[in-house]
C-alpha positions, 0 to 999 in steps of 0.5 A, a space after each residue: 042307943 045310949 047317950 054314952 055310946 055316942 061319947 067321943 071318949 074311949 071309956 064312956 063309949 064303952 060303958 055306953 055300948 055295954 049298956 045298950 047290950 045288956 039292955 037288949 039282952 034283958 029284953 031278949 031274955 024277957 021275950 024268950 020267957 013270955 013265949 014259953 009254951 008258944 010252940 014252934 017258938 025258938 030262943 034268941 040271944 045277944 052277943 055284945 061281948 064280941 063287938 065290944 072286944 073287938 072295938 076295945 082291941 082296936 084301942 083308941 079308935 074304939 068310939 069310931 068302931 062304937 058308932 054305928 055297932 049293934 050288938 049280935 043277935 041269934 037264935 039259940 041252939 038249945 034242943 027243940 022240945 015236942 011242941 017244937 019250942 027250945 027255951 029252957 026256963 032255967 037257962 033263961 032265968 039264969 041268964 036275966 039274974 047275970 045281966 041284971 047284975 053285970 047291969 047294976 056293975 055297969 051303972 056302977 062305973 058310969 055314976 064313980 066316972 060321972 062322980 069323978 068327973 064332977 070332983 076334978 070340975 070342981 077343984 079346979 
């Protein structure tokens, strides 16, 4: 867990779980690829979205709700090939390029907070 998902303000704890998500969904995507041509191996996925929605819905209480959330994970319904294995190379590979990027829009916001923070620190 990120240091930020313990934060005791709203935002930097959302950040923070946003970031333990997609970090577990990056390396959910990565084991789902290794094991390819593994037979019988099936697909998970994460699902952090939901716990963060609902955490967000609950407004300022939402570092409380944070605490002790984990994302959610499963495994894909995607249909089994004949050796019993479902992940699908393009689907998988497509999702990494989108948690990569909401990853990079997600540090984004954490370093313009960090800045803006550093600003009114020091114009005071």
């Amino acid at each position: 867990m990120s240091s930020l998902s313990a934060a005791s303000d709203p935002v930097s704890a959302v950040l923070g779980f946003a970031l333990d998500g997609l970090a577990a969904r990056q390396r959910t995507i990565a084991d789902n690829i290794a094991n390819i041509d593994t037979p019988g191996f099936r697909s998970s996925y994460v699902d952090f979205e939901s716990v963060l929605r609902s955490a967000v819905d609950e407004g300022e209480g939402a570092p409380g709700v944070l605490a002790g959330a984990v994302p959610l994970a499963g495994a894909s319904d995607s249909p089994v090939g004949a050796n019993g294995n479902n992940v699908d190379l393009r689907k998988e590979t497509l999702a990494a390029m989108q948690s990569q990027f909401q990853y990079q829009m997600i540090t984004r916001a954490v370093s313009d907070r960090f800045e803006l923070v550093r600003t009114v620190a020091g114009a005071q």
